[in-house]
C-alpha positions as protocol buffer text, in pm:
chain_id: "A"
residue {
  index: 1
  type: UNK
  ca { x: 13370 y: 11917 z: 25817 }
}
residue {
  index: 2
  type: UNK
  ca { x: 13704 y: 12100 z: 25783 }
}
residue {
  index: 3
  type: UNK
  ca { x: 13945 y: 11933 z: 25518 }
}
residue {
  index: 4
  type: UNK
  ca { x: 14229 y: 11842 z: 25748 }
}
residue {
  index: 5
  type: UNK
  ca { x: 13937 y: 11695 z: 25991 }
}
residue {
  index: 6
  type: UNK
  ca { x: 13897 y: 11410 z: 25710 }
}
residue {
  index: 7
  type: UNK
  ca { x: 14250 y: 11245 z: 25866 }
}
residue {
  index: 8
  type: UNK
  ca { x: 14077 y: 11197 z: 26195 }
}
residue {
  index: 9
  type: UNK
  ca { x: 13788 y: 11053 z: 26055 }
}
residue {
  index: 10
  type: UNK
  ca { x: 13639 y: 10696 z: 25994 }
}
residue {
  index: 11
  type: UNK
  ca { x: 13664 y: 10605 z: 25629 }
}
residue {
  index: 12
  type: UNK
  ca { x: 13258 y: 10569 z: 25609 }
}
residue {
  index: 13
  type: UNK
  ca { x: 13235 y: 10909 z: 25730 }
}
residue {
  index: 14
  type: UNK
  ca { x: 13457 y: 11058 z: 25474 }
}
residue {
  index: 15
  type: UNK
  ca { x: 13249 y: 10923 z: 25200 }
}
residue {
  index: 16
  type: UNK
  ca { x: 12943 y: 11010 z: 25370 }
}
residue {
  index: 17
  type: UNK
  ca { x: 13029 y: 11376 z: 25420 }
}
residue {
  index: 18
  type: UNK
  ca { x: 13144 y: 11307 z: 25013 }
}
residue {
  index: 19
  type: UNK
  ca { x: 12857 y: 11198 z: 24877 }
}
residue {
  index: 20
  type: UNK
  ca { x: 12632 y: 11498 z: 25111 }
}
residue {
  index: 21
  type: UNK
  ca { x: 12859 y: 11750 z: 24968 }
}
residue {
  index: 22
  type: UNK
  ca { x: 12778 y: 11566 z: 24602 }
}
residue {
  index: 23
  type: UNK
  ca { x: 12387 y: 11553 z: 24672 }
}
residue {
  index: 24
  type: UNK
  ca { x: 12375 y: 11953 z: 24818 }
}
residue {
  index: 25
  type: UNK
  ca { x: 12580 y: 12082 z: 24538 }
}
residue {
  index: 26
  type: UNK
  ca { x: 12303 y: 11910 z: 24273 }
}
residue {
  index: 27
  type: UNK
  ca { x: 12063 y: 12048 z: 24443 }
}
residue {
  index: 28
  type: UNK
  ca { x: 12227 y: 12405 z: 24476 }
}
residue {
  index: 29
  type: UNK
  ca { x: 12198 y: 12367 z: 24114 }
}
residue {
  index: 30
  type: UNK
  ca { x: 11859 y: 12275 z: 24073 }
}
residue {
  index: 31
  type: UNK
  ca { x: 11897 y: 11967 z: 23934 }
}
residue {
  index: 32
  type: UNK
  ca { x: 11673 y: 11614 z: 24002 }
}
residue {
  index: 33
  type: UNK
  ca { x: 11867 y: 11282 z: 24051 }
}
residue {
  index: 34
  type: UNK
  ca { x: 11742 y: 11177 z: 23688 }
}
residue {
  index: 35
  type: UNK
  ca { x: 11870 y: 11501 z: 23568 }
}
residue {
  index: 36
  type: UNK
  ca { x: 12238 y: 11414 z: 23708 }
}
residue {
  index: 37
  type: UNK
  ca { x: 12178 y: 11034 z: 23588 }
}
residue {
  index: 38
  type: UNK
  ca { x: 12112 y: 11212 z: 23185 }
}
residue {
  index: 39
  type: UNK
  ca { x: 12401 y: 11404 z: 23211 }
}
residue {
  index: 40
  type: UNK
  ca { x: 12620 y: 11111 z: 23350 }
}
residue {
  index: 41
  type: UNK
  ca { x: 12543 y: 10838 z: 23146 }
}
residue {
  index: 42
  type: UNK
  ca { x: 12439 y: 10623 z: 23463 }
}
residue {
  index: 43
  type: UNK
  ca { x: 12116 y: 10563 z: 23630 }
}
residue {
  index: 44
  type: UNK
  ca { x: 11920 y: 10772 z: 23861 }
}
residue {
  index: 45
  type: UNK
  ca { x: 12004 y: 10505 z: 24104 }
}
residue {
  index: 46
  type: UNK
  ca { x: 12347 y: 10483 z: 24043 }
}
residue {
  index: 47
  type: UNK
  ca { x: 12315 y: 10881 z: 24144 }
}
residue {
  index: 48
  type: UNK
  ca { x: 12141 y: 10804 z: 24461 }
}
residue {
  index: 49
  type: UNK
  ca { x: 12391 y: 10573 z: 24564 }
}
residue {
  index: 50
  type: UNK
  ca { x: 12668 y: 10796 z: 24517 }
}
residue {
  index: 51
  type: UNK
  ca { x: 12518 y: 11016 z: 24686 }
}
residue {
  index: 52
  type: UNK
  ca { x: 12441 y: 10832 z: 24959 }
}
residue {
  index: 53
  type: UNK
  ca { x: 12797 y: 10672 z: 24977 }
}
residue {
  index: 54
  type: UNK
  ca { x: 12689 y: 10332 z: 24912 }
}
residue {
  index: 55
  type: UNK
  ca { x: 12857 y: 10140 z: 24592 }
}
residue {
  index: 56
  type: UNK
  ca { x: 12926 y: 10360 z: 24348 }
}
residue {
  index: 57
  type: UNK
  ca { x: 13326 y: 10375 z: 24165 }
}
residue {
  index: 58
  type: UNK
  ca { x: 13537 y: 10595 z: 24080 }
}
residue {
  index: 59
  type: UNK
  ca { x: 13407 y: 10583 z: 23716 }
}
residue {
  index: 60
  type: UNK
  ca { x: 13073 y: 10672 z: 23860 }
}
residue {
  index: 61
  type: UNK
  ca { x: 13204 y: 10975 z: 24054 }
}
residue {
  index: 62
  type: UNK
  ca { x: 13383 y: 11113 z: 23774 }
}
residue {
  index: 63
  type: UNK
  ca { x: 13117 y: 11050 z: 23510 }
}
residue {
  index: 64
  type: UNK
  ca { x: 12910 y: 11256 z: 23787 }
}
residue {
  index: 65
  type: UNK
  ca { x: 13160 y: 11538 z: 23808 }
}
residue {
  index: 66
  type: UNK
  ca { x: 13219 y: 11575 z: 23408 }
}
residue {
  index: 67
  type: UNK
  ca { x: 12800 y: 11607 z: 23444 }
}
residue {
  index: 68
  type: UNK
  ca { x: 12870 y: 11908 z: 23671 }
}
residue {
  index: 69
  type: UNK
  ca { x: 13132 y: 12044 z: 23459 }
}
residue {
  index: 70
  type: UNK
  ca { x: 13386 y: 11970 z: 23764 }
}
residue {
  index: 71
  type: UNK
  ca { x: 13556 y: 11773 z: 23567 }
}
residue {
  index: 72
  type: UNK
  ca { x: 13905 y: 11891 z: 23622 }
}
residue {
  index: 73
  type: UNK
  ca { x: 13866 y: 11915 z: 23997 }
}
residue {
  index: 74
  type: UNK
  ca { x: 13898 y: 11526 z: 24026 }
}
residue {
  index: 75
  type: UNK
  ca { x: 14294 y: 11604 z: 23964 }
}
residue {
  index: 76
  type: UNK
  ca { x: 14289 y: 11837 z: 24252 }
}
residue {
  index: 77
  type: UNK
  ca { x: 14295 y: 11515 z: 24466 }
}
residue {
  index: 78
  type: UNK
  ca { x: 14653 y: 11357 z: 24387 }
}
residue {
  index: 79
  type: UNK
  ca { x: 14915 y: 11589 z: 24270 }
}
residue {
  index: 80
  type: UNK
  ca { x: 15080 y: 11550 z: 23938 }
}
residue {
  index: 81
  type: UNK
  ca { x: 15429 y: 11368 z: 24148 }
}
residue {
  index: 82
  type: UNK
  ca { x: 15595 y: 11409 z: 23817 }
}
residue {
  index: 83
  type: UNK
  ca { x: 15626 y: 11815 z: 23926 }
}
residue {
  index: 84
  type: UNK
  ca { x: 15771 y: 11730 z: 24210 }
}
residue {
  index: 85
  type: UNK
  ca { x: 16034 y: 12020 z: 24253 }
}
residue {
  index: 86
  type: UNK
  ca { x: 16211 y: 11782 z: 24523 }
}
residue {
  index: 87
  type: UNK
  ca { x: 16294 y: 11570 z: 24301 }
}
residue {
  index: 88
  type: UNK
  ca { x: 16600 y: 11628 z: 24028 }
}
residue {
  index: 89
  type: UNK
  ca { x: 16509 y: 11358 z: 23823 }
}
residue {
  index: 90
  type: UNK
  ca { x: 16105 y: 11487 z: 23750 }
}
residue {
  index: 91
  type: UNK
  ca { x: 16046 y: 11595 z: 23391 }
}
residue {
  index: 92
  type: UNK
  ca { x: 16368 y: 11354 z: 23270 }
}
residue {
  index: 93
  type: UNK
  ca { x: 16330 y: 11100 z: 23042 }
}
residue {
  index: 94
  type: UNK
  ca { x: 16089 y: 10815 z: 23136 }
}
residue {
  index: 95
  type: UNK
  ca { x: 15800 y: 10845 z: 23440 }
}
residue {
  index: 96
  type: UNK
  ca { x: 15932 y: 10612 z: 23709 }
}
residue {
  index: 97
  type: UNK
  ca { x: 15717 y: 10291 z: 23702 }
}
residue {
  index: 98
  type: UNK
  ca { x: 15891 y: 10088 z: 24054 }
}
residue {
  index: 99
  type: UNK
  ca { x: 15981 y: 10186 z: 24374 }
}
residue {
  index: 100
  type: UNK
  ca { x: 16341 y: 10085 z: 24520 }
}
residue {
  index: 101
  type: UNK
  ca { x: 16456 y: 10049 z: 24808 }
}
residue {
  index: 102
  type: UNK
  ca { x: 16744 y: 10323 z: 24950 }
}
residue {
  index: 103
  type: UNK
  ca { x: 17042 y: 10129 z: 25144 }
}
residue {
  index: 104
  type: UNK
  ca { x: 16990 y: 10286 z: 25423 }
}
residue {
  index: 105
  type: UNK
  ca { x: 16605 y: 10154 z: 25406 }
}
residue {
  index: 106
  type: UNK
  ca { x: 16751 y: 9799 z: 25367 }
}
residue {
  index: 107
  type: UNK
  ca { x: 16781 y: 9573 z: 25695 }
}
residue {
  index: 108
  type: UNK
  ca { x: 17000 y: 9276 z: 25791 }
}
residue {
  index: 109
  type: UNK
  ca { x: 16932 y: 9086 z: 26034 }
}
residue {
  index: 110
  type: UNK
  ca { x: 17298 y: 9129 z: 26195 }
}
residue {
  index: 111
  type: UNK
  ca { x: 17338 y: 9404 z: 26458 }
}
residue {
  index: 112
  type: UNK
  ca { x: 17540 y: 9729 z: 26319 }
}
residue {
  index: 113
  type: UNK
  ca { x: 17894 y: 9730 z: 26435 }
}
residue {
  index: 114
  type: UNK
  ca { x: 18204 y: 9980 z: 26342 }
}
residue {
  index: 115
  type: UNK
  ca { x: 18326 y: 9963 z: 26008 }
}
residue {
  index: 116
  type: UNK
  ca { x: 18050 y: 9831 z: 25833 }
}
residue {
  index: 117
  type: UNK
  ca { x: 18042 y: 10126 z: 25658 }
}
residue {
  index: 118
  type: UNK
  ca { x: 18396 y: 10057 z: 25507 }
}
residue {
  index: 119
  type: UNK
  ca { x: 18301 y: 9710 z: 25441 }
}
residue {
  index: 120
  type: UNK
  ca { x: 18012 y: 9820 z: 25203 }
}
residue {
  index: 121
  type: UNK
  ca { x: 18261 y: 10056 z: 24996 }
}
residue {
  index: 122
  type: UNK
  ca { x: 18157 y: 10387 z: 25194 }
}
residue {
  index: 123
  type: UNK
  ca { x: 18488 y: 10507 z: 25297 }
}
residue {
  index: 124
  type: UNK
  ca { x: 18565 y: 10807 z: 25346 }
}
């Protein structure tokens, strides 16, 4: 299954391709369920249902990744937004913590009409 493939997928076959991916890289290593389960801190169970994309968290799949030494990859999934070279503000002062609303995002239930814009203060 081809990354961009994932978008077109159901959700239960993301995580099952996941957790195959998870159980065939263990075993390209050599490595038993309880092996895993040592490294991880969890139980050999907890492993097997990881694996088989059943119930396990995201605690579970990292503890299972730091076992692999894969660590670091986990970041690979979200980008770091506060590099984002689109915006002018990333790197300045204080991480954003809300989300507002642009006017233009706004809506009013009364129909656009000329020279609204001049009523809001927009005039040119």
């Amino acid at each position: 299954m081809r990354n961009d493939d994932a978008l077109l997928k159901p959700l239960k076959v993301v995580v099952d391709v996941l957790g195959t991916r998870l159980e065939q890289y263990r075993i390209s290593r050599n490595l038993k369920q309880e092996d895993v389960a040592r490294l991880a801190g969890v139980s050999r169970m907890t492993v097997s249902k990881l694996e088989s994309g059943k119930g396990a968290t995201l605690d579970t799949l990292v503890r299972v990744l730091r076992a692999y030494g894969l660590e670091e990859r986990i970041f690979n999934v979200v980008p770091d937004a506060s590099l984002s070279p689109l915006d002018a503000r990333a790197g300045e002062g204080k991480p954003r913590q809300r989300v507002r609303s642009t006017e233009e995002e706004e809506e009013t239930d009364e129909p656009w009409s000329w020279g609204d814009d001049a009523s809001r203060g927009n005039e040119r």
